[in-house]
VEXDREN-2710 file (C-alpha; in Angstrom, 1 decimal):
% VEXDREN-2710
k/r/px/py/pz
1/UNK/24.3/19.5/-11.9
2/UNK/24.2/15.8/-11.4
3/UNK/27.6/13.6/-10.8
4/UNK/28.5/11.5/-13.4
5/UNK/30.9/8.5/-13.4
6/UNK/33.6/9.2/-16.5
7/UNK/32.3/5.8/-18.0
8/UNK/28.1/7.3/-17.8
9/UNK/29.7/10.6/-20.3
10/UNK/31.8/7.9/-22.1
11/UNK/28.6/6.7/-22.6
12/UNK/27.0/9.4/-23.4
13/UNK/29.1/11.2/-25.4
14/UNK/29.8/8.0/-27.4
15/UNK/26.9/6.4/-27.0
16/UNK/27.3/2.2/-28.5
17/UNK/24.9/0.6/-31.1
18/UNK/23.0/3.6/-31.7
19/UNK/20.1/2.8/-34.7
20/UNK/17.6/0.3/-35.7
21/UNK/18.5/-3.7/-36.8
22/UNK/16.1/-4.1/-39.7
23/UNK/14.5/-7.3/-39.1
24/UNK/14.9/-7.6/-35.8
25/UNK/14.3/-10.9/-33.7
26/UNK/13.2/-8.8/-30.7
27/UNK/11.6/-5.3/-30.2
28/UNK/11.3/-3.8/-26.8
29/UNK/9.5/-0.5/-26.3
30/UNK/9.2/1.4/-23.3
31/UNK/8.3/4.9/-21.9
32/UNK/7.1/7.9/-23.7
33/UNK/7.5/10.8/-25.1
34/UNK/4.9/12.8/-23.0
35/UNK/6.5/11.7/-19.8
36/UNK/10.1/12.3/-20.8
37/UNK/12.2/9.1/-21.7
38/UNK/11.1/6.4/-24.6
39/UNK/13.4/4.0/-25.4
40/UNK/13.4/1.3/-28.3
41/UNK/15.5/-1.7/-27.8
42/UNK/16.4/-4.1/-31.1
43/UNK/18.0/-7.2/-31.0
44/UNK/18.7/-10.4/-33.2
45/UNK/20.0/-13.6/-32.1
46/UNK/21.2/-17.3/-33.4
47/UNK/19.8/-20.3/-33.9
48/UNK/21.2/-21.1/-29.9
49/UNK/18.9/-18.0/-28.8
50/UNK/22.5/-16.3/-28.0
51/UNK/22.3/-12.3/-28.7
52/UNK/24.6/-11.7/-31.9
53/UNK/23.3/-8.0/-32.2
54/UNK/21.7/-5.1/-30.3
55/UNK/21.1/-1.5/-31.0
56/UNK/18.8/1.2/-29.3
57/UNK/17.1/4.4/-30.3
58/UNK/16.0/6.6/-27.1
59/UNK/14.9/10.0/-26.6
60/UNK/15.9/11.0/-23.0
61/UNK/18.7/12.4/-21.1
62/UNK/22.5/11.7/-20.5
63/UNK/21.6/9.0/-18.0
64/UNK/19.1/7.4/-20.3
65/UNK/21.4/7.0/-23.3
66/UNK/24.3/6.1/-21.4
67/UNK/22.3/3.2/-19.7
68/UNK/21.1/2.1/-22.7
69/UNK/24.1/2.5/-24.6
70/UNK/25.9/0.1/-21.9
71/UNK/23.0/-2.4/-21.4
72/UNK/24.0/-3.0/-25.5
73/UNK/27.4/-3.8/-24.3
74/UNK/26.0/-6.1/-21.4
75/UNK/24.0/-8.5/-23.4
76/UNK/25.9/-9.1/-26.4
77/UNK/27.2/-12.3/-26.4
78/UNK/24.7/-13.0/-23.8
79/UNK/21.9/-16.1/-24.5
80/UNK/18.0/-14.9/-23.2
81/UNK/18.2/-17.0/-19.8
82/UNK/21.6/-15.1/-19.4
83/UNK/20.4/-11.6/-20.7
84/UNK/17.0/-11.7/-18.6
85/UNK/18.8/-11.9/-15.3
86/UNK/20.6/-8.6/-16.2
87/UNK/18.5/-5.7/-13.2
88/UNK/18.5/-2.2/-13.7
89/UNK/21.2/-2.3/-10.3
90/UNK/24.0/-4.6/-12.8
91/UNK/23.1/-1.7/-15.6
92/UNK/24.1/1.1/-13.2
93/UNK/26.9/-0.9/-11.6
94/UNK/28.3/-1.0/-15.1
95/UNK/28.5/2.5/-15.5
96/UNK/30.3/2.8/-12.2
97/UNK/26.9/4.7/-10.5
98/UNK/23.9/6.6/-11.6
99/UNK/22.8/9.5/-9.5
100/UNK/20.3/8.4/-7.2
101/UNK/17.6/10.7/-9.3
102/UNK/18.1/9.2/-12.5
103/UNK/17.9/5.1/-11.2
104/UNK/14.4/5.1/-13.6
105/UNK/17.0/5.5/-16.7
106/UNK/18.4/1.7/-15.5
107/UNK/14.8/0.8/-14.6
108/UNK/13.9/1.4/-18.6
109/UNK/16.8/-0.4/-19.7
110/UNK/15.8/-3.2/-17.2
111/UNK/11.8/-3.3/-18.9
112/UNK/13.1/-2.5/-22.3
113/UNK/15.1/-5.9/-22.2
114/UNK/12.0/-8.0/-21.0
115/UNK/9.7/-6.8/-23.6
116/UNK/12.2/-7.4/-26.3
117/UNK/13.2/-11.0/-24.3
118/UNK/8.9/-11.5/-24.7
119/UNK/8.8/-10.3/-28.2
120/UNK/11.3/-13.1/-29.3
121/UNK/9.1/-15.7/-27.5
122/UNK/6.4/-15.0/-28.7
123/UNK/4.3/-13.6/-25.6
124/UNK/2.1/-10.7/-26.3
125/UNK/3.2/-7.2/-25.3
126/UNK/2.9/-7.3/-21.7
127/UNK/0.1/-4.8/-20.7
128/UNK/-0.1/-2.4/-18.2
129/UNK/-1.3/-4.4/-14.8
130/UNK/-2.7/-2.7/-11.3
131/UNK/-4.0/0.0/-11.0
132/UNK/-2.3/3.5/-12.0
133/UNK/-1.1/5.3/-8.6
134/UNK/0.9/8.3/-10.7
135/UNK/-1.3/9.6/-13.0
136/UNK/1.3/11.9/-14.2
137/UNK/3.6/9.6/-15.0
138/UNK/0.9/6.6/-15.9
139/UNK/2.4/4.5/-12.9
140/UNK/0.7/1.6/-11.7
141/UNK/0.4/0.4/-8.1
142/UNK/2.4/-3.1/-9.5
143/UNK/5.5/-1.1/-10.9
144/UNK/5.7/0.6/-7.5
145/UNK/6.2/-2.7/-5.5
146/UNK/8.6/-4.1/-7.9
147/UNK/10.5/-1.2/-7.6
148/UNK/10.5/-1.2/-3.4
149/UNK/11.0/-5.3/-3.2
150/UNK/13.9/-5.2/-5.9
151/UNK/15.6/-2.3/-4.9
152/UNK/14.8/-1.5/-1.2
153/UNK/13.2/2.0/-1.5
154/UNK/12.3/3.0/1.7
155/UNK/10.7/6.6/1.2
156/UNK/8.6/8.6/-1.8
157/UNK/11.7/10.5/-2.7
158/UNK/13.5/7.2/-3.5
159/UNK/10.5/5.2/-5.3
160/UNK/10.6/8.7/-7.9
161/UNK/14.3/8.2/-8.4
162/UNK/13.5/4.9/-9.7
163/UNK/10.2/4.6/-11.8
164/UNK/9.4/8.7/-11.3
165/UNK/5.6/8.4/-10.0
166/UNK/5.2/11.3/-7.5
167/UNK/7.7/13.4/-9.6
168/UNK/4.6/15.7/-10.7
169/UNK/1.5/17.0/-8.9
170/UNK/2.5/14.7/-5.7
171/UNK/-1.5/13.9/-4.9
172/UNK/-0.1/10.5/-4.8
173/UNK/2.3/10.3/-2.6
174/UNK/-0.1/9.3/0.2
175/UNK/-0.6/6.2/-2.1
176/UNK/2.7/6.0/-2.7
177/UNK/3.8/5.7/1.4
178/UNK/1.2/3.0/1.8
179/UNK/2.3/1.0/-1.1
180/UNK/5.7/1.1/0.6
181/UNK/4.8/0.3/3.8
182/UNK/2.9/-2.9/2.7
183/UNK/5.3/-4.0/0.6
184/UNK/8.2/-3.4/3.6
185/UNK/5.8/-5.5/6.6
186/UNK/5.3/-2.3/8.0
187/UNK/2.9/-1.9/10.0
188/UNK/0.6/1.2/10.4
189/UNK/0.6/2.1/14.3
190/UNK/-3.4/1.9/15.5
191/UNK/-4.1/4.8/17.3
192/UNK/-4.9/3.1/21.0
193/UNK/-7.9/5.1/22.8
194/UNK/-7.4/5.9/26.2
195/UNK/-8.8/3.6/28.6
196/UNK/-11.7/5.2/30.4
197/UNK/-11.0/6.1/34.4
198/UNK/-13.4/4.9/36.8
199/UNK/-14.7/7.9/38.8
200/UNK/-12.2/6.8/41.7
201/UNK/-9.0/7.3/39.5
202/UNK/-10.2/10.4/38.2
203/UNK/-10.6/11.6/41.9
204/UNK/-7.3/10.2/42.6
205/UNK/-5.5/11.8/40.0
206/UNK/-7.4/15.2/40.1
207/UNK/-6.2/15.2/43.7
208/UNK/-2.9/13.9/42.8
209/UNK/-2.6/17.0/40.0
210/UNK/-3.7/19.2/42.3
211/UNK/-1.0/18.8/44.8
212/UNK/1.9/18.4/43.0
213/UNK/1.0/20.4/40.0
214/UNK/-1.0/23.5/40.7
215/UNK/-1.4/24.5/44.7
216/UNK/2.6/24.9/44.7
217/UNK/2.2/27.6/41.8
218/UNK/-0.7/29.1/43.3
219/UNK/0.9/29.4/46.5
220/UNK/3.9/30.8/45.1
221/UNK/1.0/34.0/44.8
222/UNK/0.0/33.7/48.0
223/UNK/-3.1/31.7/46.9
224/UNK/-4.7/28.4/47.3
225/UNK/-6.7/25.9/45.8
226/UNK/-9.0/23.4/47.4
227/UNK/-11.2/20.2/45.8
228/UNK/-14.4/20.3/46.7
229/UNK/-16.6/17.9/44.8
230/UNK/-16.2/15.9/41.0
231/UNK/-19.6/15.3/39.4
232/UNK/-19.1/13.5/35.8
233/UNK/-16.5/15.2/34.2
234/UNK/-17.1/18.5/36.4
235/UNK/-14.6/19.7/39.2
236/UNK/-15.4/21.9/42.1
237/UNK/-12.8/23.4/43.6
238/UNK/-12.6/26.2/46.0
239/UNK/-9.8/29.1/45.8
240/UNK/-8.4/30.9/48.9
241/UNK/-5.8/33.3/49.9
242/UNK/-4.8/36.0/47.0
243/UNK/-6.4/34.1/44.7
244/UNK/-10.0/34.0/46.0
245/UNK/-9.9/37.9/45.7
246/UNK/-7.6/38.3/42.6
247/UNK/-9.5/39.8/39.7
248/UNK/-7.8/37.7/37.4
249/UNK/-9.2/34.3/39.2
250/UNK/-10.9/33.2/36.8
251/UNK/-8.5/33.6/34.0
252/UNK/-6.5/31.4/37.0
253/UNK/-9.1/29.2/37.1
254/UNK/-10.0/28.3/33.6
255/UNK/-6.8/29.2/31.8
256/UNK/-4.4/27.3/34.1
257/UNK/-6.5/25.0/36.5
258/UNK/-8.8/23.7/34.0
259/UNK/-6.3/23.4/31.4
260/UNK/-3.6/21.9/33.4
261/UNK/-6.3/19.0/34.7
262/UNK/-7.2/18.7/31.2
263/UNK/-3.7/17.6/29.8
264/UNK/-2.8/15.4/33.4
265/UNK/-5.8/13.9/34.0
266/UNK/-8.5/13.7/31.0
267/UNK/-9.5/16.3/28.3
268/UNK/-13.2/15.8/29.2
269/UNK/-12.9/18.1/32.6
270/UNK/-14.5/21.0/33.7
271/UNK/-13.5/23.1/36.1
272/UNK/-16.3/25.5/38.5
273/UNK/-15.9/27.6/41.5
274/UNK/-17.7/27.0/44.5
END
């Protein structure tokens, strides 16, 4: 059950400027129906471009009515210039707080006013730009990093609170991350590759490993271990003592030696008996 503000049910239970305004100045469409929230925006101004009227219709949820109910209330009164600097943020700030979950309800609002703002100018209906990243939600690559820039959304979870791409089959939220790590700076780490040893640091540090990793375990058995020759990536290595009759040496050998050399020294080695 989500946590609503008393003025978001005022809003929703008694929802403002509910219907149409037949001959409208301005109609703003957004959403749809298949993914869940559609919203129709209507308003009419003066001569001076100031907002004398403004009604919605919407199909959604409490969230969406209640922001659209209140974004009514906002711009009344309002001219264009004024009403087009309303963001979906002001919208929820008016209702005291949306649940971080249902942000996208303020988001609609937010585009609803534009297209309406456009339609009253003039400009065509703005069309769908970039390339669609949510194919469940029909969300473009564009809408994503207006989202992130104007709002700060740092992860997936919050980019679906706000325009919902990634709320369905999540195959985009690979997509998604990169989209918000370029439009944050961040950078992707490059994996580094390991320098390559000359053949006297690998000798060095097989020796090295040897004594301060592997003969003091050994000898804790009453065994011993003793470098004999590195060829390439192969080791030779002697074993005395307990383990040099132990049954089990080679299990020693290639299970501990081997593997310990591999994570110390390089993951190349190979480790033989002599």
């Amino acid at each position: 059950m989500w946590e609503y503000t008393d003025k978001v049910r005022d809003h929703f239970l008694n929802p403002r400027n509910v219907g149409e305004i037949e001959n409208a100045d301005g109609v703003g469409e957004v959403g749809s129906l298949a993914c869940g929230d559609a919203l129709t925006l209507y308003l009419k101004v003066d001569d001076n471009k100031t907002i004398e009227d403004a009604k919605f219709q919407t199909f959604g949820c409490a969230s969406a009515i209640a922001s659209s109910s209140a974004l009514t209330e906002m711009i009344k009164g309002k001219t264009l210039d004024e009403a087009i600097k309303i963001t979906n943020d002001d919208i929820a700030a008016y209702l005291g707080g949306l649940p971080k979950e249902k942000m996208h309800c303020s988001v609609m609002g937010r585009d609803a006013l534009e297209a309406a703002i456009s339609n009253i100018d003039g400009k065509p209906v703005k069309k769908v730009e970039g390339e669609i990243v949510c194919e469940c939600f029909g969300v473009t690559d564009l809408e994503i990093e207006r989202a992130v820039r104007e709002n700060g959304l740092k992860t997936i979870e919050d980019v679906t609170s706000y325009v919902k791409a990634g709320g369905g089959c999540e195959k985009c939220h690979d997509n998604i991350q990169k989209i918000i790590d370029n439009s944050l700076g961040n950078e992707t780490p490059v994996e580094q590759k390991p320098l390559k040893l000359t053949n006297i640091q690998k000798i060095k540090l097989i020796e090295e490993t040897l004594q301060r990793e592997i003969k003091p375990a050994l000898e804790k058995d009453g065994g011993g271990i003793e470098l004999v020759d590195v060829e390439g990536d192969t080791v030779s290595v002697k074993l005395y003592g307990a383990c040099a009759t132990c049954s089990a040496s080679q299990v020693t050998l290639k299970h501990y030696v081997e593997s310990k050399l591999k994570e110390l020294v390089t993951p190349e080695l190979v480790v033989e008996e002599v």
